[in-house]
C-alpha positions in Angstrom: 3.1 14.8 -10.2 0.7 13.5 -7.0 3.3 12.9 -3.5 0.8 9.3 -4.1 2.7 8.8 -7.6 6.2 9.8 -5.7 6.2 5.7 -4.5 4.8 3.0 -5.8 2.7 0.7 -3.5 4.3 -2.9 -4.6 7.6 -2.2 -4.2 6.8 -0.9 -0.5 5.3 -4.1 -0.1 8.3 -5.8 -1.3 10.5 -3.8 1.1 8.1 -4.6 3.7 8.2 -8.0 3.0 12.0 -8.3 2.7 12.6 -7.0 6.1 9.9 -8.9 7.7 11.3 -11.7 5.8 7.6 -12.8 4.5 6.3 -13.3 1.3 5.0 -10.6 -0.3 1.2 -12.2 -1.0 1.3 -11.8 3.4 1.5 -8.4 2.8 -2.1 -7.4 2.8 -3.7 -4.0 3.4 -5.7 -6.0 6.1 -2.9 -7.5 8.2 -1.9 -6.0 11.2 2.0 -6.2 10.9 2.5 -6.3 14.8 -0.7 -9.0 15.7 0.0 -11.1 12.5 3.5 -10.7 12.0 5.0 -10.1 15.0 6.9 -6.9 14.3 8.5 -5.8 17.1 10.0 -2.4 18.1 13.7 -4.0 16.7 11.7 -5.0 13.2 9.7 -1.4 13.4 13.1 0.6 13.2 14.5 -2.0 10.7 11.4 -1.1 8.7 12.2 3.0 9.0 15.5 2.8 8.3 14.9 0.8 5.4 11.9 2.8 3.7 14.0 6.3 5.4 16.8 4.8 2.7 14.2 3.8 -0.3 12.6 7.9 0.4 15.3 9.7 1.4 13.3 11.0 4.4 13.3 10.9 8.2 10.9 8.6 9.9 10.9 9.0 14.2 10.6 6.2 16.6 6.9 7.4 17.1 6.1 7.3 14.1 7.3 4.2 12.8 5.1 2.9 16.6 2.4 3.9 15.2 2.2 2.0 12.0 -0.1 -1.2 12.0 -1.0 -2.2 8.2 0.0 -0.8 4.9 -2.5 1.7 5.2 -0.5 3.5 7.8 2.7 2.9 6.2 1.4 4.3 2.9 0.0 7.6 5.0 3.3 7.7 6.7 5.3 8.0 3.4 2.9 10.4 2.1 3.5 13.1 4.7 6.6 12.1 4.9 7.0 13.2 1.2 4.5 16.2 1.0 6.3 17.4 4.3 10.2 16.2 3.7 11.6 18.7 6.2 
């Protein structure tokens, strides 16, 4: 089984969107979660702690910095998973 198969990209979105407390057709591979949405560094660790939960792996305060759109998020997870240490 692919690490891409390992989560599936709607319910990340609906994770996403719970904790941002959006709906989930705002949740668009172009939006820019911090410019759009107005994540902050409070809703950025929500965020890791909920998908560190949904993964079962360990997302750092950097890390979670740098994500922007669902692109990053969905390249942070796959590491994450190809890498779980």
């Amino acid at each position: 089984m692919s690490v891409e198969a390992a989560f599936d990209q709607d319910e990340v979105r609906e994770l996403v969107a719970d904790v941002l407390e959006v709906e989930v057709d705002s949740i668009t591979p172009e939006v820019d979660l911090v410019r759009d949405l107005g994540v902050d560094s409070l809703l950025a660790m929500e965020l890791a702690v909920t998908l560190e939960r949904s993964y079962q792996v360990r997302i750092e305060s950097h890390e979670i910095a740098e994500v922007r759109t669902m692109p990053d998020i969905s390249a942070l997870l796959n590491r994450k998973l190809q890498n779980p240490a």
